[in-house]
PAFI-332865 format. One record per residue (C-alpha): residue in one letter; x, y, z. Coordinates in steps of 0.1 Angstrom, whole numbers, plus 5000, padded with zeros to 4 digits. Example, Ala and Ser with C-alpha at 12.3 -4.5 7.8 and 13.67 -1.06 7.14 Angstrom:
# residues 2
[pt 'a',[5123,4955,5078]]
[pt 's',[5137,4989,5071]]
# end
This chain:
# residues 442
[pt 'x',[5000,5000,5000]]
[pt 'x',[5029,5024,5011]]
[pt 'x',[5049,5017,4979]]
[pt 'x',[5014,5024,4954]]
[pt 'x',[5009,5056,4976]]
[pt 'x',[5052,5063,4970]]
[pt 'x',[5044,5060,4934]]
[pt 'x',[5013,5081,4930]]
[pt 'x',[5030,5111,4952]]
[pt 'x',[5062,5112,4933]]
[pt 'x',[5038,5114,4898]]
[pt 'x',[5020,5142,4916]]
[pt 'x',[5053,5157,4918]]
[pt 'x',[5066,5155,4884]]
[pt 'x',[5034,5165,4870]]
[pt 'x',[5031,5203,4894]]
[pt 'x',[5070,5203,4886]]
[pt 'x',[5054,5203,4848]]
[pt 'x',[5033,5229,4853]]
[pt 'x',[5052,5252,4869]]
[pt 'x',[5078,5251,4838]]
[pt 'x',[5053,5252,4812]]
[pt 'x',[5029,5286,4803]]
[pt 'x',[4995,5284,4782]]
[pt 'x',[4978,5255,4772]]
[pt 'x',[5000,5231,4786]]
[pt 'x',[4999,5244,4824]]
[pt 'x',[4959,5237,4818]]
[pt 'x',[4966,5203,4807]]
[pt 'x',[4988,5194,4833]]
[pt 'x',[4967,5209,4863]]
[pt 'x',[4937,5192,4849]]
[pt 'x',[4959,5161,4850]]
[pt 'x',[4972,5165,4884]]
[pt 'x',[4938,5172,4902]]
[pt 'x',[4927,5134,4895]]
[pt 'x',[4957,5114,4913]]
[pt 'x',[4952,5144,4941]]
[pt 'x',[4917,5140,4949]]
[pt 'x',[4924,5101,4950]]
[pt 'x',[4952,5103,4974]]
[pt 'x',[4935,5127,4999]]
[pt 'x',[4901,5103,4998]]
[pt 'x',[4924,5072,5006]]
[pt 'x',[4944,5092,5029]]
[pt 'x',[4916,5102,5050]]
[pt 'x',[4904,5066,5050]]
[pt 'x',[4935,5052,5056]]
[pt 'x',[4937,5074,5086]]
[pt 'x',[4902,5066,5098]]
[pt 'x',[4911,5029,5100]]
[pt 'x',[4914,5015,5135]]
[pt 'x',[4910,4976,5147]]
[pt 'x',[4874,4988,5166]]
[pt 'x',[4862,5006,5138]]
[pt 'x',[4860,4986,5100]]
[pt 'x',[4846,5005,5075]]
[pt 'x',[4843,5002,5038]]
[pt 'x',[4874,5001,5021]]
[pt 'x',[4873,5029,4995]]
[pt 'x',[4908,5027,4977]]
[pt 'x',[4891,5006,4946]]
[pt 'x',[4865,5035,4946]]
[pt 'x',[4893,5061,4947]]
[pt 'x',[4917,5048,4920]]
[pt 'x',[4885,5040,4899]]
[pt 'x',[4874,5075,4904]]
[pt 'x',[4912,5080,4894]]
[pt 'x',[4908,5060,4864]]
[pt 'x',[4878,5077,4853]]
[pt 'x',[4891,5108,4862]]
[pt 'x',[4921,5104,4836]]
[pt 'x',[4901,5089,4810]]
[pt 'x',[4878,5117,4806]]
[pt 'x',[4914,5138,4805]]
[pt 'x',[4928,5119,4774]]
[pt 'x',[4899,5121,4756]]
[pt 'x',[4896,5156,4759]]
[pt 'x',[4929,5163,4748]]
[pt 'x',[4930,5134,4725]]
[pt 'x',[4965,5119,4747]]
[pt 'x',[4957,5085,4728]]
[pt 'x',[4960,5102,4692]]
[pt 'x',[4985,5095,4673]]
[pt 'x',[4981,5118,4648]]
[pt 'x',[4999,5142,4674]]
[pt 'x',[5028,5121,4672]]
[pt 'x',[5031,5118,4636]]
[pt 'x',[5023,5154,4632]]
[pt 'x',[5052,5159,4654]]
[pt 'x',[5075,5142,4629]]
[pt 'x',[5063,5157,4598]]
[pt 'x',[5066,5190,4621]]
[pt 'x',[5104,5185,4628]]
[pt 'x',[5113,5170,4593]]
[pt 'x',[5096,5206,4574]]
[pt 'x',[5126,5222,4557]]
[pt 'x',[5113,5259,4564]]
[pt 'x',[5116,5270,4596]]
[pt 'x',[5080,5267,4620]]
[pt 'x',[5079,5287,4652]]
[pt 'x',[5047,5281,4674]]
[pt 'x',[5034,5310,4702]]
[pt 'x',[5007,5305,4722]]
[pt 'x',[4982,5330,4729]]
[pt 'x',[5003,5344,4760]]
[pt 'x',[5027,5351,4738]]
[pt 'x',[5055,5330,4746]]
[pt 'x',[5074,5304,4728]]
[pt 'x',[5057,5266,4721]]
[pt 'x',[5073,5249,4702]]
[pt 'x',[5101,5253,4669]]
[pt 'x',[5113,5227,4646]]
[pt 'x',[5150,5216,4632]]
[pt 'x',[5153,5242,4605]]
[pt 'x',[5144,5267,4627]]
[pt 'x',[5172,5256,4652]]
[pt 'x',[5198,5252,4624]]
[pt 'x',[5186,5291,4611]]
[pt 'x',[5185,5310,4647]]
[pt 'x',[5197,5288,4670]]
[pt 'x',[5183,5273,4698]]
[pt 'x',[5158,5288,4724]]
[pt 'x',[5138,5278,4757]]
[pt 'x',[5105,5272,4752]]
[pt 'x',[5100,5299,4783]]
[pt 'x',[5111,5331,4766]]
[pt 'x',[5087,5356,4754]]
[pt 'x',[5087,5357,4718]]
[pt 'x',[5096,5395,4718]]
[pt 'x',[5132,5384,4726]]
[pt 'x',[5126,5366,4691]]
[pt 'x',[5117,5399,4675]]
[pt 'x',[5146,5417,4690]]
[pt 'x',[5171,5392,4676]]
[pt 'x',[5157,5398,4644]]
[pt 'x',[5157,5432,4645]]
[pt 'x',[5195,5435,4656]]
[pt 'x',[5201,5419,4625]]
[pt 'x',[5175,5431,4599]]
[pt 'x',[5177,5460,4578]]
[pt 'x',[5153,5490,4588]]
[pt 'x',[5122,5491,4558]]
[pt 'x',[5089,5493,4566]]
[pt 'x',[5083,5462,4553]]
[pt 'x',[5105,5444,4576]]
[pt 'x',[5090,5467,4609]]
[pt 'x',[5055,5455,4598]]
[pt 'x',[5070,5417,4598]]
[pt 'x',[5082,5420,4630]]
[pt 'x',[5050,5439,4644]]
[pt 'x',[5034,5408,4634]]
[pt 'x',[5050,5383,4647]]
[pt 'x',[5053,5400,4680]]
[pt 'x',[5015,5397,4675]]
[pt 'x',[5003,5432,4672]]
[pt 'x',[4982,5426,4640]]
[pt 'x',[4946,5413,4642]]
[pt 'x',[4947,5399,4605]]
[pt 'x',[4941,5359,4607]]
[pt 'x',[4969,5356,4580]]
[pt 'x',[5005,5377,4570]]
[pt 'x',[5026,5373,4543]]
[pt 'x',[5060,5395,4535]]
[pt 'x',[5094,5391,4533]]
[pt 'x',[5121,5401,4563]]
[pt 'x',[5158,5409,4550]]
[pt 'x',[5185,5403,4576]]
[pt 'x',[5219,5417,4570]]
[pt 'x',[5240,5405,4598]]
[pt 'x',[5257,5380,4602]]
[pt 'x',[5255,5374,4563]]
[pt 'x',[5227,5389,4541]]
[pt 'x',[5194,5365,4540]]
[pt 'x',[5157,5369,4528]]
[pt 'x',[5127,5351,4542]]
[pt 'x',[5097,5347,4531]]
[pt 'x',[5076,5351,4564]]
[pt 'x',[5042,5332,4570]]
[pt 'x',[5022,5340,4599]]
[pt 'x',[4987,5320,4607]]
[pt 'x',[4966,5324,4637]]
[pt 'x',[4950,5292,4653]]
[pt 'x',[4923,5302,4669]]
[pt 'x',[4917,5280,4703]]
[pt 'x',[4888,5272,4729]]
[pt 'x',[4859,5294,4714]]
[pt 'x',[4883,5319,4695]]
[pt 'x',[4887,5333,4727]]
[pt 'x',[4924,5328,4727]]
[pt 'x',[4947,5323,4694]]
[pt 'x',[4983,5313,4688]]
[pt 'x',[5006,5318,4659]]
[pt 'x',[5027,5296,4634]]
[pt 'x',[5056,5314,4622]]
[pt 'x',[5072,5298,4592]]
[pt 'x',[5104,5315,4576]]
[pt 'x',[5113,5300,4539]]
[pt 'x',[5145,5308,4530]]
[pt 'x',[5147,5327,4497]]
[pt 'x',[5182,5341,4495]]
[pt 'x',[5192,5318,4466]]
[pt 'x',[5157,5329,4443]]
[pt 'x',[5169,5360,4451]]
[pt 'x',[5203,5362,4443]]
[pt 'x',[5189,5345,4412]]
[pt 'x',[5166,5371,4401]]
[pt 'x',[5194,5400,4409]]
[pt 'x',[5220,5379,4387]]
[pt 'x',[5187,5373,4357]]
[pt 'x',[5181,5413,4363]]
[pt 'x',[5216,5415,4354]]
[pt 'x',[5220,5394,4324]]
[pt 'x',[5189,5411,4313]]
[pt 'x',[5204,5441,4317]]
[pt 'x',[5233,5434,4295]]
[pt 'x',[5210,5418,4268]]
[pt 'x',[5193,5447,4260]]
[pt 'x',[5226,5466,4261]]
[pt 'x',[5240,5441,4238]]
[pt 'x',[5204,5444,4219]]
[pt 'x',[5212,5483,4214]]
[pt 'x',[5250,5476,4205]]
[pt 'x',[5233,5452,4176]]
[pt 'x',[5208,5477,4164]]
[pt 'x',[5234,5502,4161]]
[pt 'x',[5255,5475,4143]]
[pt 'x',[5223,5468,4120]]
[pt 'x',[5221,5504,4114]]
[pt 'x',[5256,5508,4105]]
[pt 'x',[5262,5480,4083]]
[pt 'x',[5228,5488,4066]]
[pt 'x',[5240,5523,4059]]
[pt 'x',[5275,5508,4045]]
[pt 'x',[5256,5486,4026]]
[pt 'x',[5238,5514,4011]]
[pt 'x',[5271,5531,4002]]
[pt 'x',[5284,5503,3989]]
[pt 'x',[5253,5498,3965]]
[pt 'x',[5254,5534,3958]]
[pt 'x',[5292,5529,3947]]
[pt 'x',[5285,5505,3928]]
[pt 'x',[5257,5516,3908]]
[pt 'x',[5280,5543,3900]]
[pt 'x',[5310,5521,3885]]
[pt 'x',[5279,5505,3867]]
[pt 'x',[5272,5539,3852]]
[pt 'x',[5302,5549,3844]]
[pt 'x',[5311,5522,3825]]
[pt 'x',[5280,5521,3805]]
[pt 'x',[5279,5555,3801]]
[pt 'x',[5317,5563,3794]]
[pt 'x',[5317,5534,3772]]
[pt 'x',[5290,5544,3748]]
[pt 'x',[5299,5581,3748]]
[pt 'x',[5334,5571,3739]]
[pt 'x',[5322,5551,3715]]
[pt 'x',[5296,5582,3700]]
[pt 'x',[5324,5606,3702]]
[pt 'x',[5348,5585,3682]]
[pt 'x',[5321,5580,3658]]
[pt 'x',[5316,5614,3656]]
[pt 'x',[5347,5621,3648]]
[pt 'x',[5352,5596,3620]]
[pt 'x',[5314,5612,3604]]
[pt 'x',[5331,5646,3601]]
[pt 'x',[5359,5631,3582]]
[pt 'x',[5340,5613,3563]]
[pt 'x',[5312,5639,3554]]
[pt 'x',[5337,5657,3533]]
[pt 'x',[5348,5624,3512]]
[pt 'x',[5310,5600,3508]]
[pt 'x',[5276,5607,3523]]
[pt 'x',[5268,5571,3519]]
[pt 'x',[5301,5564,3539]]
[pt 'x',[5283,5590,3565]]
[pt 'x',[5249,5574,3567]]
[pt 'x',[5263,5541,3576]]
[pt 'x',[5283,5555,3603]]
[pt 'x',[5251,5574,3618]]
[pt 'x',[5230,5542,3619]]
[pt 'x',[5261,5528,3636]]
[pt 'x',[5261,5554,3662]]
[pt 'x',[5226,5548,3664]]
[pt 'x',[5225,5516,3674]]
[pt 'x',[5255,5521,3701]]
[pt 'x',[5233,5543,3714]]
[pt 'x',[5206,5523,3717]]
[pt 'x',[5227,5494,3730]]
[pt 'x',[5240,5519,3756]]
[pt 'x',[5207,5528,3769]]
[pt 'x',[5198,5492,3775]]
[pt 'x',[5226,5485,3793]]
[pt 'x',[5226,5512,3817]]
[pt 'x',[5188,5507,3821]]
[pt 'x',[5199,5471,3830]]
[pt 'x',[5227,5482,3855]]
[pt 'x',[5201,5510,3874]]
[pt 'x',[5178,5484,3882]]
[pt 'x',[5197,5456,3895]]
[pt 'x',[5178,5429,3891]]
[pt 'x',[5188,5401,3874]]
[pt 'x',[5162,5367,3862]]
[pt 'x',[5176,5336,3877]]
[pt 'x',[5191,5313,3857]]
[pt 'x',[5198,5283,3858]]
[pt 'x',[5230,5273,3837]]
[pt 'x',[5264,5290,3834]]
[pt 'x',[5268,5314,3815]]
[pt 'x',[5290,5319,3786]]
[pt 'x',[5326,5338,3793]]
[pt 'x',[5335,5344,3756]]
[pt 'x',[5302,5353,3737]]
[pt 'x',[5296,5389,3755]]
[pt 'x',[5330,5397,3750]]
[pt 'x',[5330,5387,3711]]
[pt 'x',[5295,5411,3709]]
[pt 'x',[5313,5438,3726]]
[pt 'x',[5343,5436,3702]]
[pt 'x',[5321,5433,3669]]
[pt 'x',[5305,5462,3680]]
[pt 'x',[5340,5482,3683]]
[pt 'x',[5347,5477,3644]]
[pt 'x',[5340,5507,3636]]
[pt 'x',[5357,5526,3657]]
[pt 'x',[5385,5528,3642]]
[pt 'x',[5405,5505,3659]]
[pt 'x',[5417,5471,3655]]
[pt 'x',[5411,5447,3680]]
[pt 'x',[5423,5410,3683]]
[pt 'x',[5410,5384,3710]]
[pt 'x',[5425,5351,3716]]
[pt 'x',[5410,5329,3736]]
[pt 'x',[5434,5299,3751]]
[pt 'x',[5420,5268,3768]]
[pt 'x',[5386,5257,3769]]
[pt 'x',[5360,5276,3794]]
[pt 'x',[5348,5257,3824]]
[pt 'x',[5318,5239,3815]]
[pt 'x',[5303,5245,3853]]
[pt 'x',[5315,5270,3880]]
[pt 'x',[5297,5264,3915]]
[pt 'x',[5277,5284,3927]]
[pt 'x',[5263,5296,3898]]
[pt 'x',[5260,5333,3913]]
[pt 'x',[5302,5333,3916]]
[pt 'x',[5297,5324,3876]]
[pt 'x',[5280,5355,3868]]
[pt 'x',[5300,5373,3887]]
[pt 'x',[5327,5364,3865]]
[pt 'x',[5315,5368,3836]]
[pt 'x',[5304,5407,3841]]
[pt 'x',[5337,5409,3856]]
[pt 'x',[5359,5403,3826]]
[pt 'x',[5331,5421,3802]]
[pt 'x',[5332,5449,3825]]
[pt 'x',[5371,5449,3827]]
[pt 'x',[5374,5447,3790]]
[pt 'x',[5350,5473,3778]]
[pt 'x',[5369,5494,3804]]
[pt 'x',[5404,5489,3790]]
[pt 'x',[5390,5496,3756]]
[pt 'x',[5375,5527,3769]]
[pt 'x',[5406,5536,3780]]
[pt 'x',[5424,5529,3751]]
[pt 'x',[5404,5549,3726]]
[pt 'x',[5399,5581,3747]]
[pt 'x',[5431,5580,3770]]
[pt 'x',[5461,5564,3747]]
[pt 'x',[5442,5568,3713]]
[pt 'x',[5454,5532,3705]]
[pt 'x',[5450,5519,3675]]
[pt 'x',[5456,5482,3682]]
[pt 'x',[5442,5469,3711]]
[pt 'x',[5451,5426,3721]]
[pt 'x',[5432,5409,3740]]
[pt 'x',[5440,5374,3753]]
[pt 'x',[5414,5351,3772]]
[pt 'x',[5434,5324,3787]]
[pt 'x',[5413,5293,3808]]
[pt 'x',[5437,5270,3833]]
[pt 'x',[5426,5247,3857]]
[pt 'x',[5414,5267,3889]]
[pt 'x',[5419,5296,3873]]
[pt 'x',[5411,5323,3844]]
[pt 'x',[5438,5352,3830]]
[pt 'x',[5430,5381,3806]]
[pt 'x',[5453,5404,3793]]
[pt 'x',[5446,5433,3775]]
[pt 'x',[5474,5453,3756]]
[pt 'x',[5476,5484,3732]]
[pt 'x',[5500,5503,3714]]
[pt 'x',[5484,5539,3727]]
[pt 'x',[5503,5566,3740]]
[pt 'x',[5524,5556,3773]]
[pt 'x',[5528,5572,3808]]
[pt 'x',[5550,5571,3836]]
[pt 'x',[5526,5575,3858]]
[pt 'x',[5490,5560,3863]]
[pt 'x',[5462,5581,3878]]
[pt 'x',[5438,5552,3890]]
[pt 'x',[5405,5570,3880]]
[pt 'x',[5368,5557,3888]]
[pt 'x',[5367,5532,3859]]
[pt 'x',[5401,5516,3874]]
[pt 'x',[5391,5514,3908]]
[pt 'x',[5356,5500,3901]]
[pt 'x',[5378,5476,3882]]
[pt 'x',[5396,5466,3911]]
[pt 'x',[5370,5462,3936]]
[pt 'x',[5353,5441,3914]]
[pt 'x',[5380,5416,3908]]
[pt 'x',[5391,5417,3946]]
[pt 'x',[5353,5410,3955]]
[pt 'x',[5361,5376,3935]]
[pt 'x',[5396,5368,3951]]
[pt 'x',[5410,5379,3924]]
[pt 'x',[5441,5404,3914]]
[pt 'x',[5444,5435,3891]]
[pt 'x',[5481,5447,3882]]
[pt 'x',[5480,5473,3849]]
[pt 'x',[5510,5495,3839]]
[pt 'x',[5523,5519,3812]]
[pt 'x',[5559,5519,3791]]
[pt 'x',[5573,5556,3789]]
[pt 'x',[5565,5562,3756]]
[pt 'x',[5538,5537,3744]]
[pt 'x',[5510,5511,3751]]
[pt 'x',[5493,5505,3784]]
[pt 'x',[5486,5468,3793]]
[pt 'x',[5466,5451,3818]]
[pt 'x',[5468,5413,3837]]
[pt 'x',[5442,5403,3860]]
[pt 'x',[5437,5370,3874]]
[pt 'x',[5405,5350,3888]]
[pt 'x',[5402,5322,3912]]
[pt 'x',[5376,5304,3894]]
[pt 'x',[5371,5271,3916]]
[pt 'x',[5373,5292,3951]]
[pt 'x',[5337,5302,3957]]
[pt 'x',[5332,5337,3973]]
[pt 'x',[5295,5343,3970]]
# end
């Protein structure tokens, strides 16, 4: 009997040692708890101590401990001490990767889980949870935002739910997403709070570094519009250029050609007229031939087509058209043209090249050197195609490269070709030029 009675006073011990260390709704529990094992040990004590030999009355100790029994019962059920859901709840609780504080409607401390130990460090379960808030606020930085975060979890907003974000600086620089819900208890007379920080420092540091790389993809994106705009106006310039070389060869060409014609009709007006109508209709028709060409060349468009075109034909039109001018010219052509030169754009290329260069030269023979022989020698090699042109025209020492020259050049060096042309002292001016023709530069 002594040792049961031992027993049930040293439990009554442990559980008023409970209450005194615990606040809120725990004290409640435990004080509900402790008055059943008190009342039984005060009913048996008194009957204990009203037992004598003389005097036998009922033994109440079943009665007590059943009224114990009952007594307890009623105490689990109310606070559900045979749940397990607490337990597992418990678990998931202290497994959560954000960090959970719990305060009571007293405001003081409950309960916290791992994450929040590993974030803030450890604290009793007895402090007020405005030492919490002046942690934090030792290390946050001073925003209204973060004030109003702290406000609320000290508890001094009446909102049932609070979301925001609390940046602390000290001792490194973190950002939480705060979560704050109140629970509310027995008839929403009393509430508690669950405080959950999420750690966001990493989303964030994302976002500042994306912010960043935006940042210099839209100063890269102005770099390439100014770029766009610059290449666009060189491209402009370019086509401007060469529309001019176009021009003044076509032009220069068939005024050369007119004046020279000219010329010859005044000499010959005074010997035949028939000799003079003939060379009219002739100037006629390099007029004419003139005027489609440079109608051609303004509007740059070409028809595609689709097989190579032929490198001596233009160039045997152009000469037979020359024979009346007074001048003798001879072409050669050496080696057999390429019967296909890929892409078929570089072949084009080519061939307006060498026409282009040869109506030049001749140009520049009749109204620079007055030649009166002019050679011109086509030569085809494997990879590559050479044309000379040579006269027997008055000579230089030195050569003014002109706008018919330099278009010349560019358009040879736009093929990865080369240009070299020179003058003797006294007579004849000759030209070389060279053309890559299996290297495509389209």
């Amino acid at each position: 009997m002594l040792t049961s009675y031992s027993y049930l006073l040293l439990g009554i011990v442990f559980l008023i040692r409970y209450s005194i260390t615990h606040k809120g709704v725990s004290r409640v529990q435990s004080i509900l708890i402790i008055f059943s094992p008190v009342f039984v040990a005060v009913c048996s004590f008194i009957t204990f101590l009203r037992t004598t030999p003389d005097y036998n009355p009922y033994d109440w100790t079943p009665v007590c401990f059943s009224t114990f029994l009952i007594c307890y019962f009623v105490a689990a059920y109310k606070f559900r001490f045979l749940n397990i859901f607490p337990g597992a709840l418990k678990r998931v609780f202290e497994s959560m990767h954000e960090s959970v504080l719990v305060v009571d409607s007293y405001h003081f401390i409950q309960h916290f889980n791992n994450a929040f130990i590993h974030t803030f460090g450890t604290w009793d379960t007895l402090n007020p949870v405005c030492d919490f808030t002046r942690y934090l606020q030792e290390r946050m930085l001073d925003t209204e935002e973060n004030r109003r975060i702290i406000d609320c979890i000290a508890g001094g907003s009446r909102e049932k739910s609070v979301l925001g974000e609390l940046n602390l600086v000290r001792p490194v620089a973190r950002t939480f997403n705060v979560s704050i819900q109140k629970i509310a208890l027995a008839k929403k007379r009393n509430t508690s709070r669950v405080i959950s920080f999420t750690d966001i420092t990493a989303y964030k540091e994302l976002i500042h570094t994306l912010d960043l790389k935006n940042d210099e993809l839209k100063a890269a994106n102005r770099q390439l519009v100014n770029h766009f705009n610059t290449v666009e106006e060189l491209a402009v310039a370019n086509e401007r250029n060469r529309v001019a070389r176009e021009v003044h060869d076509t032009v220069g060409h068939t005024l050369t050609l007119l004046i020279m014609l000219s010329k010859s009709c005044k000499i010959e007006y005074e010997a035949s007229s028939d000799q003079l109508s003939g060379k009219l209709s002739e100037s006629i028709k390099i007029a004419q031939e003139g005027l489609q060409e440079l109608r051609r060349t303004l509007s740059s468009l070409q028809a595609s087509r689709g097989t190579n075109p032929d490198l001596i034909v233009p160039l045997e039109i152009l000469i037979g058209n020359l024979k009346d001018s007074g001048v003798n010219i001879d072409c050669t052509v050496i080696g057999k043209q390429p019967e296909r030169i890929n892409p078929l754009s570089l072949a084009y290329k080519i061939s307006d090249a060498l026409y282009k260069a040869v109506k030049e030269a001749v140009t520049n023979s009749l109204r620079h050197g007055n030649a009166r022989l002019i050679n011109i020698i086509l030569k085809f090699e494997e990879n590559r195609i050479r044309l000379f042109i040579l006269d027997n025209g008055t000579g230089c020492k030195t050569v003014q490269e002109g706008f018919g020259l330099a278009g010349m050049a560019n358009r040879i060096k736009e093929l990865g070709g080369s240009l070299v042309y020179g003058s003797g002292d006294e007579e004849g001016f000759n030209i070389h030029i060279e053309i890559p023709a299996g290297t495509v530069h389209d």
